[in-house]
Backbone as ProteinMPNN parsed JSONL, in Angstrom:
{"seq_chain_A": "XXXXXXXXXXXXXXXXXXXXXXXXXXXXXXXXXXXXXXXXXXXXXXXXXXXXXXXXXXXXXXXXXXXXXXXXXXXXXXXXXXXXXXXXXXXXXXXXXXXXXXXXXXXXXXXXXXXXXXXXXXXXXXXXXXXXXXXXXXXXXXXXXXXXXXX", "coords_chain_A": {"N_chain_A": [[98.849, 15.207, 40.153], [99.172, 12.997, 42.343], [98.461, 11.821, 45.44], [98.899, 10.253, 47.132], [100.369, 7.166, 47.813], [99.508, 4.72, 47.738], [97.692, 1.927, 45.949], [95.398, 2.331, 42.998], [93.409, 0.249, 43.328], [93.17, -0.618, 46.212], [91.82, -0.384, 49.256], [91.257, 2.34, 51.283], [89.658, 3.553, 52.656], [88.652, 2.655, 54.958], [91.148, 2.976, 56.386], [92.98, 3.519, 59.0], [95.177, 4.527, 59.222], [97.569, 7.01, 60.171], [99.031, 8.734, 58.674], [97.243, 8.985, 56.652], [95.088, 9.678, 57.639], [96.315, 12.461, 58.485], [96.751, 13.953, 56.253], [94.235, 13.845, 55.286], [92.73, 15.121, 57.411], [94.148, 17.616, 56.615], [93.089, 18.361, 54.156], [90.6, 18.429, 54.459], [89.617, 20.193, 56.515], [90.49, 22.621, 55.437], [88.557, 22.648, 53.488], [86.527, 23.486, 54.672], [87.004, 25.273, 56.662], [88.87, 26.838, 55.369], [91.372, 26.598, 55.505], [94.518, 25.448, 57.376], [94.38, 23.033, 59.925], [96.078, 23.439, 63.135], [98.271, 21.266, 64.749], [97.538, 20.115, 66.593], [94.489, 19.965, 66.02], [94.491, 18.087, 64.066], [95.178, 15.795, 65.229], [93.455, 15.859, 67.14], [91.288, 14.765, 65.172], [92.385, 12.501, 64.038], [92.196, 10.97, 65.918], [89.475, 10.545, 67.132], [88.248, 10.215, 64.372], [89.509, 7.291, 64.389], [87.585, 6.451, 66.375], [85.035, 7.084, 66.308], [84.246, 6.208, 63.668], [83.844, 3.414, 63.132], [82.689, 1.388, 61.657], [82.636, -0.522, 58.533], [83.043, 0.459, 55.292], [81.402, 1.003, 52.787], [81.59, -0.234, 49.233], [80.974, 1.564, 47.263], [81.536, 4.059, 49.263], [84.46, 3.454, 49.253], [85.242, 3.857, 46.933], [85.011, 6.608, 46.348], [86.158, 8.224, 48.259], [88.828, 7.099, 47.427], [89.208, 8.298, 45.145], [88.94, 11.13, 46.475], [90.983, 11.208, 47.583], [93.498, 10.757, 45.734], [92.316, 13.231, 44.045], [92.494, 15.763, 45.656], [91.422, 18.053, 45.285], [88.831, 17.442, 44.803], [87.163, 17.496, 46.91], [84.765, 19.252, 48.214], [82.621, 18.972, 46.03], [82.73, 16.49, 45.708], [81.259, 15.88, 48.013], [79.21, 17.699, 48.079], [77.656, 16.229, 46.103], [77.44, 13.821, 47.093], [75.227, 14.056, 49.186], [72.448, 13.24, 48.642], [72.652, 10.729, 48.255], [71.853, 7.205, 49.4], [71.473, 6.651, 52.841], [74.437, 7.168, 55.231], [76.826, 8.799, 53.434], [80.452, 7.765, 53.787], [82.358, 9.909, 53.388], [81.041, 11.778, 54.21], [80.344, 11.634, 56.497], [82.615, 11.766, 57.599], [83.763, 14.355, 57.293], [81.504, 15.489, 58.72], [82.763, 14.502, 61.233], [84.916, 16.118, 61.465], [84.329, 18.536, 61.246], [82.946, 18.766, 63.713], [85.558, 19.136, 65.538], [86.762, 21.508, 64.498], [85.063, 23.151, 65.366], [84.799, 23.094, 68.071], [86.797, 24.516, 69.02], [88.471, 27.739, 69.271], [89.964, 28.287, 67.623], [88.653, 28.733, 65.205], [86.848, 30.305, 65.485], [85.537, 32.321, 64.269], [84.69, 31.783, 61.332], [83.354, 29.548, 62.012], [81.373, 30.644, 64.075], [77.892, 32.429, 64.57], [76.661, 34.443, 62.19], [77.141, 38.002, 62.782], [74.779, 40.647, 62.546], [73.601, 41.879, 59.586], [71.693, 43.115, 58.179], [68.855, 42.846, 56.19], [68.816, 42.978, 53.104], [71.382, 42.514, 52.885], [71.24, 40.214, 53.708], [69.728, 38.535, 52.129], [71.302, 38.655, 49.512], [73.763, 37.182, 50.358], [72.205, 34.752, 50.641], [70.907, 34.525, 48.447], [73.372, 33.751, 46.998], [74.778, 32.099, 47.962], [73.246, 29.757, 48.031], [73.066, 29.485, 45.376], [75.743, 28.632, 44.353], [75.619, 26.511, 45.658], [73.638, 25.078, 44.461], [75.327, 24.476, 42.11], [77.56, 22.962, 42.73], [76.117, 20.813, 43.525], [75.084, 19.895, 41.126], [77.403, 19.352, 39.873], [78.829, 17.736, 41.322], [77.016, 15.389, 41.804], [77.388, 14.617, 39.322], [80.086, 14.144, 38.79], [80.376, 12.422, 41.181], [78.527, 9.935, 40.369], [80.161, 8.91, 37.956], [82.735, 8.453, 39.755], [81.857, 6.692, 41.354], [81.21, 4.303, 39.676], [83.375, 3.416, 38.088]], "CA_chain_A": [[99.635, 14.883, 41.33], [99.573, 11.675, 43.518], [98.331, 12.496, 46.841], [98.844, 8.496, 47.882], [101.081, 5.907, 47.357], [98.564, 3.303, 47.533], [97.218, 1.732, 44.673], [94.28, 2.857, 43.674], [92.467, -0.385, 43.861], [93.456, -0.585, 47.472], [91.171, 0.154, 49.908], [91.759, 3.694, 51.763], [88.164, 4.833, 53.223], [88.503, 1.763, 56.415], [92.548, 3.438, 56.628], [93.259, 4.018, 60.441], [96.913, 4.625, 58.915], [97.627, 7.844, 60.909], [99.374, 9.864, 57.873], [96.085, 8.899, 56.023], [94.267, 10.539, 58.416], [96.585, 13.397, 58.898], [96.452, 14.084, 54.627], [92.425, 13.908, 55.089], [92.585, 16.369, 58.406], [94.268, 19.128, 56.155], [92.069, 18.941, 53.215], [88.894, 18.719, 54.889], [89.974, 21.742, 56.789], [90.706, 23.854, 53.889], [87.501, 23.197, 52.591], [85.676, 23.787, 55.672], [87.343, 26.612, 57.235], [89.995, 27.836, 54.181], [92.708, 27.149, 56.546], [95.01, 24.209, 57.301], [94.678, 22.604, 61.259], [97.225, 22.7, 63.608], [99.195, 19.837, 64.874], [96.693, 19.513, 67.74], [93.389, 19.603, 65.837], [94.992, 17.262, 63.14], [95.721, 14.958, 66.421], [92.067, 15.505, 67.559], [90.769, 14.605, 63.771], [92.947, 11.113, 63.752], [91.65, 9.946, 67.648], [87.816, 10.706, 66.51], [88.141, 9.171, 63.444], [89.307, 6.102, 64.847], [86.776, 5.814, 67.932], [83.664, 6.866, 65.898], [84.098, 5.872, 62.647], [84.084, 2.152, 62.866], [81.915, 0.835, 60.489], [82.83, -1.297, 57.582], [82.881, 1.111, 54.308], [80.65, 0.338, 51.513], [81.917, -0.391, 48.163], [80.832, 3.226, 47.309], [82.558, 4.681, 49.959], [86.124, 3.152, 48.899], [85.513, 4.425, 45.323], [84.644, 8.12, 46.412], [87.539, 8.154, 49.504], [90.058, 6.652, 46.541], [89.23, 9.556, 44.413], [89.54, 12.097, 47.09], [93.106, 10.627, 47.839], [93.698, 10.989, 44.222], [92.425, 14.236, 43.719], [91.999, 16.172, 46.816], [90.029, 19.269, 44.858], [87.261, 17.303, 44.475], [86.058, 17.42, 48.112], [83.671, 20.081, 48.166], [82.219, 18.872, 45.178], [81.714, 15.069, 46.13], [80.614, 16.81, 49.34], [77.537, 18.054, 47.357], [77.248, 15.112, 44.914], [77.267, 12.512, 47.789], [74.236, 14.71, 49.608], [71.404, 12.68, 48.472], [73.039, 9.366, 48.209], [71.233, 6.267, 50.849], [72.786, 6.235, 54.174], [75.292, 8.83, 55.191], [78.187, 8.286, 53.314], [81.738, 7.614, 54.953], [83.019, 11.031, 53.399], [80.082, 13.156, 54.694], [80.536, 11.187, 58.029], [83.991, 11.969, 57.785], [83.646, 15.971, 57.043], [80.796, 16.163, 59.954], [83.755, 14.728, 62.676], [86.323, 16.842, 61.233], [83.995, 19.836, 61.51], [83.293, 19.176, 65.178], [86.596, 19.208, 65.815], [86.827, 22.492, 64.009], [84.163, 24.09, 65.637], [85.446, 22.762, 69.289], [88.453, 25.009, 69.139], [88.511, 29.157, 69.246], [91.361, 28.849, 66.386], [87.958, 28.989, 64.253], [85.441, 31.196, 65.823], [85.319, 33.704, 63.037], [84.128, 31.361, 60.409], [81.983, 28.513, 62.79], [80.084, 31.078, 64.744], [76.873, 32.467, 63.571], [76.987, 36.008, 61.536], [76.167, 39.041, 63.188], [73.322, 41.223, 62.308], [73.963, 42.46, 58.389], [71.049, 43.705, 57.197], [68.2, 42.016, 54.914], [69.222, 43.03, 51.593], [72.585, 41.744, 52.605], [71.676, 38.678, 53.987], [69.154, 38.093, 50.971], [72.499, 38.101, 48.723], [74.396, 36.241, 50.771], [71.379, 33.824, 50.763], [71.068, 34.036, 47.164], [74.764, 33.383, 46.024], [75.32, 30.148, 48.514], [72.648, 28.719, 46.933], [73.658, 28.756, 43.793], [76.916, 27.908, 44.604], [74.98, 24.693, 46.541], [73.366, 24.006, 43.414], [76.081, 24.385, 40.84], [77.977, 22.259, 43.478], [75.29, 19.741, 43.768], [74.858, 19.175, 39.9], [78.822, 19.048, 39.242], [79.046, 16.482, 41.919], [76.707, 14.325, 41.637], [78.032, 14.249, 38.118], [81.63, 13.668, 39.16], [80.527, 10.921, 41.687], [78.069, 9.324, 39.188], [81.253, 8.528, 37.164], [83.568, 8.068, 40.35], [81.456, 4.824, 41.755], [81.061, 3.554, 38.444], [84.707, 3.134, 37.7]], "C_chain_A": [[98.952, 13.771, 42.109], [99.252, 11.942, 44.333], [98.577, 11.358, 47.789], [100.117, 7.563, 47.276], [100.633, 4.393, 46.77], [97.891, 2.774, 45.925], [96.309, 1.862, 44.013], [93.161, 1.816, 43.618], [92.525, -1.096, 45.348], [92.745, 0.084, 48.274], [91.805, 1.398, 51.182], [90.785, 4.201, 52.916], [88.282, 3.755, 55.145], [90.24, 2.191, 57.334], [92.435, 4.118, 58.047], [94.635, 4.85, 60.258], [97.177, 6.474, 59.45], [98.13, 9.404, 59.385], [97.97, 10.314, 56.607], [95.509, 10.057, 56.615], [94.685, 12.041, 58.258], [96.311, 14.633, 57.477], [94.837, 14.681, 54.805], [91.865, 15.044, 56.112], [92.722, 18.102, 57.443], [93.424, 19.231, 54.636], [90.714, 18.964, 53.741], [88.839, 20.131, 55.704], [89.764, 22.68, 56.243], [89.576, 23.558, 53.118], [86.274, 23.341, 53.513], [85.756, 25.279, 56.127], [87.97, 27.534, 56.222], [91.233, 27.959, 55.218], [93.236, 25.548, 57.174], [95.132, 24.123, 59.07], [95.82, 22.866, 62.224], [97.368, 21.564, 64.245], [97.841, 18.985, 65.668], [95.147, 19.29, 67.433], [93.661, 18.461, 64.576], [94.599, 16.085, 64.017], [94.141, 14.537, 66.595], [91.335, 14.458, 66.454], [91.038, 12.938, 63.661], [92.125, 10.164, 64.961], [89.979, 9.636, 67.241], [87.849, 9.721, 65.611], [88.12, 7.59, 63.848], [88.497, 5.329, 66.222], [85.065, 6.373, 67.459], [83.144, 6.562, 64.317], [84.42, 4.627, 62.485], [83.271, 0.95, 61.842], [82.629, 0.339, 59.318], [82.223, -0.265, 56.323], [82.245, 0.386, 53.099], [81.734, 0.643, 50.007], [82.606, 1.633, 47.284], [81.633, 4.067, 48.083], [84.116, 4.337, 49.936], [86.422, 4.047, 47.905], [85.344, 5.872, 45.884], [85.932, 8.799, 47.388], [88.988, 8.151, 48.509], [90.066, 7.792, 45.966], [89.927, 10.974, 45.001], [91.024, 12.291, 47.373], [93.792, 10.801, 46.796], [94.029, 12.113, 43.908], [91.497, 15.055, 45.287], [91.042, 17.247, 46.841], [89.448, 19.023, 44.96], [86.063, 17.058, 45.582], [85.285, 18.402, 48.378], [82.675, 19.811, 46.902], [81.183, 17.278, 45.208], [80.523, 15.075, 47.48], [79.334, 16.849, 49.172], [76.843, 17.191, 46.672], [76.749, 13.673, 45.914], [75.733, 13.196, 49.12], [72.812, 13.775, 49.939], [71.531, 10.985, 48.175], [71.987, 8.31, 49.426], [72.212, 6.453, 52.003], [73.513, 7.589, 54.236], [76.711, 7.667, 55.111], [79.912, 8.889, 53.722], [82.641, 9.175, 54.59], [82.523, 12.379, 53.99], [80.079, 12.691, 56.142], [81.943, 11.939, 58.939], [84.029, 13.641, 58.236], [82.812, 16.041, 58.251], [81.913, 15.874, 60.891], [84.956, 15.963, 62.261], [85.699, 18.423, 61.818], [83.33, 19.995, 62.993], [84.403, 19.226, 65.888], [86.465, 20.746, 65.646], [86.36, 23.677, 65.469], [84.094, 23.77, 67.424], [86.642, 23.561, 69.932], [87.902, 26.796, 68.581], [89.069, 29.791, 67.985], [90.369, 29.253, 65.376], [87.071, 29.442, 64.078], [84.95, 31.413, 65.025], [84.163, 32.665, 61.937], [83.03, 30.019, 61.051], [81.21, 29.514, 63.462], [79.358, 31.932, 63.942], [77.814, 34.09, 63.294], [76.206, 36.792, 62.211], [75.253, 39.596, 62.147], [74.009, 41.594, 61.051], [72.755, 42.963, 57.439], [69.69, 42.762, 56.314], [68.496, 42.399, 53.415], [70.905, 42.254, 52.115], [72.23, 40.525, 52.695], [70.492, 38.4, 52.921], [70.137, 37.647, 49.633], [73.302, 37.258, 49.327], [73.76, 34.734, 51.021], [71.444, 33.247, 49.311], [72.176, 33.243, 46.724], [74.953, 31.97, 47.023], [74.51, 28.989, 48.102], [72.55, 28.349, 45.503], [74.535, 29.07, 43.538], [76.449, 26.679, 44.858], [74.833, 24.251, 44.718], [73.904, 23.775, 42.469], [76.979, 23.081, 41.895], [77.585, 20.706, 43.305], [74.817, 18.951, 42.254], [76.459, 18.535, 39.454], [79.314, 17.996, 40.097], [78.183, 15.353, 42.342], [77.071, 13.376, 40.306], [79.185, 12.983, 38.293], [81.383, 12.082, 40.389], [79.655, 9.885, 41.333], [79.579, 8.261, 38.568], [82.042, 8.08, 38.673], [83.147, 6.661, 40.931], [81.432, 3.824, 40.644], [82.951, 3.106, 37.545], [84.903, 1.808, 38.098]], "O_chain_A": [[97.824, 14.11, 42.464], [99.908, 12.971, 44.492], [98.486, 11.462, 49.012], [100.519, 7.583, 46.113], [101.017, 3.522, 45.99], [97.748, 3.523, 44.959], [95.673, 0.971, 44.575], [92.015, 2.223, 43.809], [91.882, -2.129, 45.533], [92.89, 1.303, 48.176], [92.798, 1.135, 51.859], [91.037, 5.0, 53.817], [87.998, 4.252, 56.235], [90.51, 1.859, 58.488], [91.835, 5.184, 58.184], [95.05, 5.683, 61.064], [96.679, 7.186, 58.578], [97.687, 10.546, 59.26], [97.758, 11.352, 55.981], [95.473, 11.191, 56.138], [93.831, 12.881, 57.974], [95.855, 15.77, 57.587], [94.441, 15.797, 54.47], [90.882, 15.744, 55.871], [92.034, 19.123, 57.451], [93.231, 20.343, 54.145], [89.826, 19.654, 53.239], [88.025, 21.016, 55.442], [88.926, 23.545, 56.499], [89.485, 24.147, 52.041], [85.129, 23.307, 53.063], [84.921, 26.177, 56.021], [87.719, 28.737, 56.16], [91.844, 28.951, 55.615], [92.433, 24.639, 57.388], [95.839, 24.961, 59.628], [96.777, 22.198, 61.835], [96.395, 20.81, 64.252], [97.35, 17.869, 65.498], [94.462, 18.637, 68.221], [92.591, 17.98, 64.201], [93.7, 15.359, 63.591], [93.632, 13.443, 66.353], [90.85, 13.408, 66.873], [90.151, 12.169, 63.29], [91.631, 9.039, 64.878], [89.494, 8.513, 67.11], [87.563, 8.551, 65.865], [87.167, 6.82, 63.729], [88.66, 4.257, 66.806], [84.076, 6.109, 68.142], [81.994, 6.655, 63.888], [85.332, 4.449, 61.678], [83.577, -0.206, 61.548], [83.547, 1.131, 59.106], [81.0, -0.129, 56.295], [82.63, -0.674, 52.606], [82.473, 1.619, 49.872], [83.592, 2.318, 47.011], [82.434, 4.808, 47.514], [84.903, 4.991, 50.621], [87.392, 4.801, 47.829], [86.332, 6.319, 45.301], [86.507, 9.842, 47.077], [89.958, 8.889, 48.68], [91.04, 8.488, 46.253], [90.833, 11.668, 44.54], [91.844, 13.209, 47.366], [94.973, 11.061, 47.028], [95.158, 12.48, 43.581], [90.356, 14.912, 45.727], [90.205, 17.518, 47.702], [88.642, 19.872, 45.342], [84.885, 16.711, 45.499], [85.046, 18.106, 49.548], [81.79, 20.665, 46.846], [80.015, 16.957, 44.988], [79.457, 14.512, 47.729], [78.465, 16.272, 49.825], [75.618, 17.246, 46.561], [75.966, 12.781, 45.587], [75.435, 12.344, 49.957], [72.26, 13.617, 51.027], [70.596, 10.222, 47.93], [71.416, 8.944, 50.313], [73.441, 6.399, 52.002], [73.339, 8.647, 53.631], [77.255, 6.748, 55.723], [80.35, 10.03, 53.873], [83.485, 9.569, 55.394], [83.063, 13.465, 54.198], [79.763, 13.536, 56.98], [82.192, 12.363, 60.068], [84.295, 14.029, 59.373], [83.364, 16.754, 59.088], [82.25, 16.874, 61.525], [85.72, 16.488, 63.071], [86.296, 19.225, 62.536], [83.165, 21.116, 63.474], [84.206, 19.39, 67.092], [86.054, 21.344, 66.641], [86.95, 24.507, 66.161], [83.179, 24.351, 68.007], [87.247, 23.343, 70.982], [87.098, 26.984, 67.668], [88.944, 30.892, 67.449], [90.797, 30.056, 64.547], [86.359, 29.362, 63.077], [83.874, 30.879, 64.755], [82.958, 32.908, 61.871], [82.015, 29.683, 60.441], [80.028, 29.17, 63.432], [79.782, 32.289, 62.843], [78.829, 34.618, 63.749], [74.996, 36.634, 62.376], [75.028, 39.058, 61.062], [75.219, 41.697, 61.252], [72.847, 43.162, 56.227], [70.163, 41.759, 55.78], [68.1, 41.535, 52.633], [71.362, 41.373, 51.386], [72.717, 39.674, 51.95], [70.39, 37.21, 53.217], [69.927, 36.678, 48.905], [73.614, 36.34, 48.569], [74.401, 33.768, 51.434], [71.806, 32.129, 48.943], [72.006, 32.175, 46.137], [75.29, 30.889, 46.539], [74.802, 27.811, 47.897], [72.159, 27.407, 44.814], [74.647, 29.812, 42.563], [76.917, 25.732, 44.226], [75.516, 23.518, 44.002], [73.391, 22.968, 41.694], [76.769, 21.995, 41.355], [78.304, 19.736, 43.064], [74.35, 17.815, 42.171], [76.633, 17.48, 38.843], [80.234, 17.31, 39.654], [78.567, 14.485, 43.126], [77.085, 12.155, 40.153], [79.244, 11.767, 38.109], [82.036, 11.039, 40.383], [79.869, 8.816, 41.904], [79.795, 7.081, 38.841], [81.854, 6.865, 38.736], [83.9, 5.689, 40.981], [81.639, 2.622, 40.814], [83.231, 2.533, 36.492], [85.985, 1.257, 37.897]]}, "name": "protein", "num_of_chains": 1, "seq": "XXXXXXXXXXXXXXXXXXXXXXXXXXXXXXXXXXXXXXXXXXXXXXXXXXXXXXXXXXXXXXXXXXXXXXXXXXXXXXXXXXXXXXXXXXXXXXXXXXXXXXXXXXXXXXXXXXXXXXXXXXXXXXXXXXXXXXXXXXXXXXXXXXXXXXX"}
């Protein structure tokens, strides 16, 4: 599936284009929270974007942005893969404003505020398994954006 119209050697990642934005609000969402914005943190997501994300996108950051637009699964993945990259790149720039937005708003307490008390054997598994989730994450996308800049 298509998630763009654009072409995909058409630059996307410098896109102020509001439906751009609004596309990039509900998947970064859903892989932040597991839950799609409403109208008004969508709104917030587009204004931000365009008043602190002004910078001129690197090469790299077109090709990794194009992809996402492409294939929108693969943002938790480039997420992890773009980690250790130079610089902080324009999709991990992107994901930190989206997630102060997020985490600005009540609609998302539950999953932005910290975890109550659970125990040390729990929170030793719940320690264990996110990290290797991270690092299966972090090998399958550096993979995947290995190959995605290189296109």
């Amino acid at each position: 599936m298509v998630a763009t119209s654009r072409h995909r050697t058409e630059p996307i990642a410098a896109s102020h284009d509001a439906a751009v934005l609004h596309r990039e609000a509900v998947w970064f969402a859903r892989y932040l929270v597991d839950a799609v914005p409403s109208d008004a943190l969508i709104e917030r997501y587009v204004r931000a974007d365009a008043r602190v994300l002004q910078d001129a996108p690197t090469a790299r950051d077109e090709a990794v942005l194009a992809f996402v637009h492409r294939h929108p699964w693969s943002v938790g993945l480039l997420d992890a893969g773009t980690a250790f990259m130079r610089g902080a790149p324009l999709l991990r720039k992107k994901l930190v404003v989206m997630m102060a937005v997020l985490e600005a708003t009540p609609d998302h307490i539950a999953v932005t505020a910290p975890v109550e008390d659970a125990g040390m054997a729990r929170l030793v598994w719940r320690l264990g398994r996110a990290g290797a989730k991270a690092a299966v994450k972090l090998v399958v996308g550096s993979a995947l954006c290995a190959l995605v800049v290189r296109r």
